[in-house]
C-alpha positions in Angstrom: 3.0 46.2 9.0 3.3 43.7 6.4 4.0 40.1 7.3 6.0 38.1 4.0 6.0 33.9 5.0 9.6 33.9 3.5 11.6 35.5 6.2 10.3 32.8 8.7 10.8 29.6 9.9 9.2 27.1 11.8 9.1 24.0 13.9 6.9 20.9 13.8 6.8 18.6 16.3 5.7 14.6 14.6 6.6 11.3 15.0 7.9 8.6 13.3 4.8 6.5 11.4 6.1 3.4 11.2 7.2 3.5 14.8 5.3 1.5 17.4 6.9 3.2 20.0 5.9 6.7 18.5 9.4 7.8 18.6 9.0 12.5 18.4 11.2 14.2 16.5 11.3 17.9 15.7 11.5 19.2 12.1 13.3 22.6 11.5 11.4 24.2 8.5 10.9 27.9 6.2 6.7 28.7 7.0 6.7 27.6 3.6 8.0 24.3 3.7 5.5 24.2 7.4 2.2 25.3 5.5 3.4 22.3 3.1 3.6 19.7 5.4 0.5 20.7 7.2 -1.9 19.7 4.7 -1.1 16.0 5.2 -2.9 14.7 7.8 -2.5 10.9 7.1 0.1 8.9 6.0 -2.5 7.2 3.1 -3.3 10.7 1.7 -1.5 11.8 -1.8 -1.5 15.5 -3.0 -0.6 17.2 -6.3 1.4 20.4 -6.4 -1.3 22.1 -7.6 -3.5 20.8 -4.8 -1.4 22.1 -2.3 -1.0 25.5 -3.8 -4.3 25.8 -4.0 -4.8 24.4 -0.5 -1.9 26.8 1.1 -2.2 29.8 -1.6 1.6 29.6 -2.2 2.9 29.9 -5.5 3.5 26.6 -7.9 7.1 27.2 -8.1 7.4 27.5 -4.4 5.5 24.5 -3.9 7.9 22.5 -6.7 10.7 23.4 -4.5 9.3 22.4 -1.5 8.6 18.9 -3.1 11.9 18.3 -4.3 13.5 19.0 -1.3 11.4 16.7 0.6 11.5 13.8 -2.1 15.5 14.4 -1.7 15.5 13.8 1.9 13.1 11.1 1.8 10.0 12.9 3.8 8.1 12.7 1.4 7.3 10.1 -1.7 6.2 10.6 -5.2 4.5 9.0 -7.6 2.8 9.3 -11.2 -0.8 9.6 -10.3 -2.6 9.6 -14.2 0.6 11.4 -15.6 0.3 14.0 -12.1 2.8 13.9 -9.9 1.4 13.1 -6.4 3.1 13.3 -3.2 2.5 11.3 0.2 3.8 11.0 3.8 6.9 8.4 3.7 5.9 6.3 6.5 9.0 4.7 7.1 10.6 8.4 7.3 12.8 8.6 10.3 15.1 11.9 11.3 17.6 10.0 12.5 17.8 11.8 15.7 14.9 12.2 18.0 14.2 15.6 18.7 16.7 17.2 16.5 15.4 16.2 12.6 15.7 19.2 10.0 14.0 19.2 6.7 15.4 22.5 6.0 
């Protein structure tokens, strides 16, 4: 049997940072885009692709997708780190709905 991360999804249960309240939401993620997002652990920490694909073993491209799609929807923020694109937790990232949030 032979497990491939792509035909899977996910869900991850977080909370709104900038929240006092800790409002939860639920994102609805691909393992890939999960793995991702698992290997921030703080709001003040900033990652390169390559960091994460080393981190998580997934392919660059895969990773560059990933990116993008959460820089689109706001989950995550980007900046030029030394001419490196670097990638942190977007604090004031809210789902919108509370329980319900999709990433996907």
């Amino acid at each position: 049997m032979n497990w491939n991360i792509n035909y899977g999804d996910c869900e991850l249960q977080t909370y709104t940072l900038s929240d006092a309240g800790k409002q939860a939401f639920t994102l609805k993620l691909s393992c890939v885009q999960g793995l991702v997002l698992l290997q921030f652990q703080s709001a003040e920490q900033r990652q390169s692709a390559a960091e994460l694909s080393k981190a998580t073993g997934i392919p660059g491209k895969e990773i560059t997708q990933c990116m993008n799609t959460f820089v689109a929807r706001s989950l995550l923020l980007e900046e030029s780190v030394d001419g490196t694109a670097k990638y942190s937790i977007n604090p004031e990232y809210n789902s919108g709905k509370p329980e319900s949030g999709s990433a996907k």
